[in-house]
N, C-alpha and C positions, 0 to 999 in steps of 0.2 A: 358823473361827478369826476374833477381832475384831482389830481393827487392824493394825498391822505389823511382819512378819515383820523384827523387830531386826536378822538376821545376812543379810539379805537387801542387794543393791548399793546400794539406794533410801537406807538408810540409813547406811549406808558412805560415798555420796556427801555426802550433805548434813552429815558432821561436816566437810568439808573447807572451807564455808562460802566456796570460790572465789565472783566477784564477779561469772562468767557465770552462775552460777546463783540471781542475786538473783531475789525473795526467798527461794530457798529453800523448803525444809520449813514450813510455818507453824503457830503451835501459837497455839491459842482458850486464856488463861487465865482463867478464869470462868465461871460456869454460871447466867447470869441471862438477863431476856429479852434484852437486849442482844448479849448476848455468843452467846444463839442465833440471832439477827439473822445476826450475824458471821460465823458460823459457816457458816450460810446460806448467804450470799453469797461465802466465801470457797471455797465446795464446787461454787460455777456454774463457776470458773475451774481449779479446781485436784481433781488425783486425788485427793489424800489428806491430812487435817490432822492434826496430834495437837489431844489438848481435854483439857485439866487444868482435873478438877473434883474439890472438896474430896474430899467423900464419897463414899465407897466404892458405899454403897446406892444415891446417885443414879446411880451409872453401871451399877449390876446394872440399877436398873428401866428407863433409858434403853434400854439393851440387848434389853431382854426386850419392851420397848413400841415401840423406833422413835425414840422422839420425846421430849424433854425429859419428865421426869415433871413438873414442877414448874411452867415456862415455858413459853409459848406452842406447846401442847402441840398446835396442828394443823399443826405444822413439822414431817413428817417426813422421815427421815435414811437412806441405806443405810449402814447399821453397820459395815458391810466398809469401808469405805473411810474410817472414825476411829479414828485409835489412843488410847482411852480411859485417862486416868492419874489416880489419885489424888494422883499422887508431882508435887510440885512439879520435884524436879530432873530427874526423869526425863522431865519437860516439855520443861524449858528444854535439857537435854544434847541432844535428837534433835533439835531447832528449832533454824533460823536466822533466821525472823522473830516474834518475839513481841508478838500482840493481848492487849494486857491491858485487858479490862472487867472487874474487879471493883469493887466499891464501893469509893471513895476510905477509907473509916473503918475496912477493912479490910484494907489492902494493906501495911500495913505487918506486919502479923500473918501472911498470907504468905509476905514475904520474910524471915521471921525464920529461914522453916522453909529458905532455900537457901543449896547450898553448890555449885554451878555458876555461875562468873563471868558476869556479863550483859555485860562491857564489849567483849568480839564479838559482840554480838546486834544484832539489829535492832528496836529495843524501838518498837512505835505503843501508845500510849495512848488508849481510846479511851472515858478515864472523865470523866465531867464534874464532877470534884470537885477539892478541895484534900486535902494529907494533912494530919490533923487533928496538931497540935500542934510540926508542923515548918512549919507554914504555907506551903508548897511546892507550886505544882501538879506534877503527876507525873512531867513531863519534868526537872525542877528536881531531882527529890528523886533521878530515877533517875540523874542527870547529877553531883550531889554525894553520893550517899552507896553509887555501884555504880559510879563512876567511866565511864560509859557514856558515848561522845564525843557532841558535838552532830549531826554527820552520821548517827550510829546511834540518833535519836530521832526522832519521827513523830508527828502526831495525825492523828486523824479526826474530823471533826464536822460538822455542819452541821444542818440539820432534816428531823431523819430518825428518828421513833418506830420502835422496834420492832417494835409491832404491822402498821403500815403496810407495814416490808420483809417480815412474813411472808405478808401478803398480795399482795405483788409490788406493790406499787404504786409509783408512779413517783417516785422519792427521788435529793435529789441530795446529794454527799458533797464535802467537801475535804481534803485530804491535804496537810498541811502538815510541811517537813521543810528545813533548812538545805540539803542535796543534793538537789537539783531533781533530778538522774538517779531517785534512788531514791524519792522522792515520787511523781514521774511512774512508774514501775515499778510501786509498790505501785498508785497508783490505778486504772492498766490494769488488775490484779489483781485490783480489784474490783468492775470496770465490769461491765457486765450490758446487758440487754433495757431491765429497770427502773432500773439506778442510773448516773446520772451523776457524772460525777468530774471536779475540776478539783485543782491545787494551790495550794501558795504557802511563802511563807520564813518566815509568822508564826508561829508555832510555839507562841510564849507570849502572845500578844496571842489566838489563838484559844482556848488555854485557858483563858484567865483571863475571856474571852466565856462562855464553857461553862457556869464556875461561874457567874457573874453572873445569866445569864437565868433561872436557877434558882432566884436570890434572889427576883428577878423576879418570877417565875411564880407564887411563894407571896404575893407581894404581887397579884397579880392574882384567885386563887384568894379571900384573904383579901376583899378587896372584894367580891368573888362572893358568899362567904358573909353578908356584911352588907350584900347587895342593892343594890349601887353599881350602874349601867345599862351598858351598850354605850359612851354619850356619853365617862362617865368613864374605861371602861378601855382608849378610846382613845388618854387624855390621858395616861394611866396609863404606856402604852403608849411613847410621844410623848417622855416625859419620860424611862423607861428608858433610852430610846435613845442620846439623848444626855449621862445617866448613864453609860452604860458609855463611851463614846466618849470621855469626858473622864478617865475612870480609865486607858483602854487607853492615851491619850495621855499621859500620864504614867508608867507605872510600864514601858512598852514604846516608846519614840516614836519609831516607821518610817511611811512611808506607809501608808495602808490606807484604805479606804473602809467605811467602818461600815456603808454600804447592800447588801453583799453578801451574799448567803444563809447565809455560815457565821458572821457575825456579827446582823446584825439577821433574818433568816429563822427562822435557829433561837429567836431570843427573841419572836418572832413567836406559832411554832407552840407553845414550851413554856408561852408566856401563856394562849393560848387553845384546845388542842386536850382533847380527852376524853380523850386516851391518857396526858395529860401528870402525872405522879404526883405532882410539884411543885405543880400547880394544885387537883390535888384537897387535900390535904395541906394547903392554905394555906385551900381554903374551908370545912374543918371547924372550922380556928382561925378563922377568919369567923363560923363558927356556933355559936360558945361551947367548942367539946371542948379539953382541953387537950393539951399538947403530948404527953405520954405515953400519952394514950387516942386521939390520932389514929393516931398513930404504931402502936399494938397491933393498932388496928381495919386499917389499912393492909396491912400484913403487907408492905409492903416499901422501899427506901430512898429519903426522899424527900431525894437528894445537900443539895438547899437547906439544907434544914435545917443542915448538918454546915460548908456553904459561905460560909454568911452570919455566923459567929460567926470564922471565918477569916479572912474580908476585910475585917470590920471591924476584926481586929487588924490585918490588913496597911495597914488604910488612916489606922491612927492614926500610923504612919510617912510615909506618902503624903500628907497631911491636901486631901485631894480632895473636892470637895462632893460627898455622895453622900445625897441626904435618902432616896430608897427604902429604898436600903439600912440605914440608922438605922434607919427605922419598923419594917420587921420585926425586926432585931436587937432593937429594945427591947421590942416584938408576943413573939417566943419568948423571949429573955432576962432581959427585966426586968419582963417580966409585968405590962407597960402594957396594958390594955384595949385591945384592934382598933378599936372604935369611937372613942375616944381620941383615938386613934395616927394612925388614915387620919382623922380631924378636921382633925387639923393640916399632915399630908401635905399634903389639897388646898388649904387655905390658900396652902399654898408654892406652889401652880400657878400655870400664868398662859394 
């Protein structure tokens, strides 16, 4: 039999969602590589997860194979011990802790389909996007329009590819949450051999990180593809940096040190790494493809994209110098020439 026996104590207990037993049941919503990452990691500490994924067929094949059919398909799984659902609420009803990785441009399509209040849940977000058209990162959107308190909201981020945690390799994570108790919980939760964990209270300063480096990434990609050198996307780099720093100081203004792994690390690794799908994505728009035939060729979501048309609405409220992020908004939206665009870009450098 796969996953868990519903009428069993296991589950009887965790609808009681007592605060001895944080986090709880935890339930994987998503079925990308990320969220097989997650999933991952969240099976070194824990007996048993629920894993709400769309389609039905993915989880017959998941089943029948071990291992994501789809994703990072050398991660395998012992079956027994996930309880597999198509059903959104039949997710969220057996969960006390809810991992949502799904693409940001998709989550609202989701939550159309529930009708299981979230506002006892323990919702971590661990998407690095905005929702598109409410302009909202996800703690925001889930905190206004699911009424989900601010101590029952979490992120996770830091630079930490996918690929790299299915090959155990040594990742470190931040767990950010206004309830230190339960931040600290969850990171235990997720700590490991391979993955270090710290916290903190920034909660929207790191997600708003998340997106940005993404924007980033595509800008650094983009340079790639039109043969900018090391030199530059250093500067590139250099300047991101304190791009974001200036945004986060404004639109969140707590202390923080922008030199710490979950903010400049992660923009670090999604500038420059192979795994990073943002980078790739950005250096085909480098290489003449346009946005819709990157995108097809891709075959999967490069969040930037969906991120960078978001923050520049948010930032025409904010009116924050933000010249990266212009160049690629006008690079995908207004269909300035890349060559152009980063023309004028490094002009602005110094």
């Amino acid at each position: 039999m796969y996953g868990f026996d519903k009428s069993s104590s296991v589950d009887k207990d965790t609808q009681q969602n007592t605060p001895q037993q944080f986090p709880g049941t935890i339930a994987i919503m998503g079925g990308g590589s990320w969220a097989t990452a997650m999933a991952k990691m969240m099976l070194e500490r824990n007996d048993r997860i629920v894993w709400y994924l769309r389609r039905q067929d993915r989880i017959d094949d998941f089943r029948r194979l071990g291992h994501n059919p789809a994703y990072l398909t050398s991660v395998h799984f012992d079956i027994d011990r996930i309880h597999f659902t198509a059903d959104i609420n039949e997710a969220v009803e057996m969960s006390n802790s809810l991992v949502w990785v799904t693409p940001s441009p998709y989550l609202k399509g989701h939550l159309k389909k529930l009708k299981v209040r979230l506002r006892d849940k323990f919702c971590i977000t661990a998407i690095k996007g905005i929702v598109p058209d409410e302009n909202l990162v996800c703690s925001e959107y889930f905190h206004h329009m699911y009424n989900v308190p601010d101590d029952n909201l979490a992120v996770v981020a830091g630079p930490s590819h996918a690929e790299e945690v299915a090959l155990g390799r040594l990742t470190y994570l931040t767990v950010g949450c206004s309830d230190e108790q339960k931040a600290r919980a969850f990171a235990d939760m997720m700590a490991s051999d391979y993955v270090k964990t710290k916290t903190s209270r920034d909660v929207i300063g790191i997600e708003y990180a998340s997106v940005l480096k993404n924007v980033y990434a595509i800008a650094a990609g983009i340079c790639r593809g039109l043969k900018y050198g090391d030199n530059f996307q250093a500067v590139l780099m250099s300047n991101a940096v304190q791009e974001m720093n200036r945004f986060l100081a404004t639109v969140h203004p707590i202390q923080r040190s922008i030199f710490e792994s979950v903010y400049m690390g992660d923009l670090i690794v999604t500038g420059y790494s192979q795994f990073s799908r943002n980078r790739i994505f950005g250096t085909m728009i480098g290489q003449g493809y346009s946005v819709k035939s990157a995108q097809i060729e891709m075959e999967m979501i490069a969040e930037g994209y969906f991120g960078c048309k978001c923050m520049k609405e948010i930032n025409r409220h904010m009116h924050v110098n933000m010249p990266i992020l212009d160049a690629v908004y006008n690079i995908l939206y207004e269909r300035i020439a890349p060559s152009i665009e980063i023309k004028l870009l490094t002009d602005s450098f110094r």
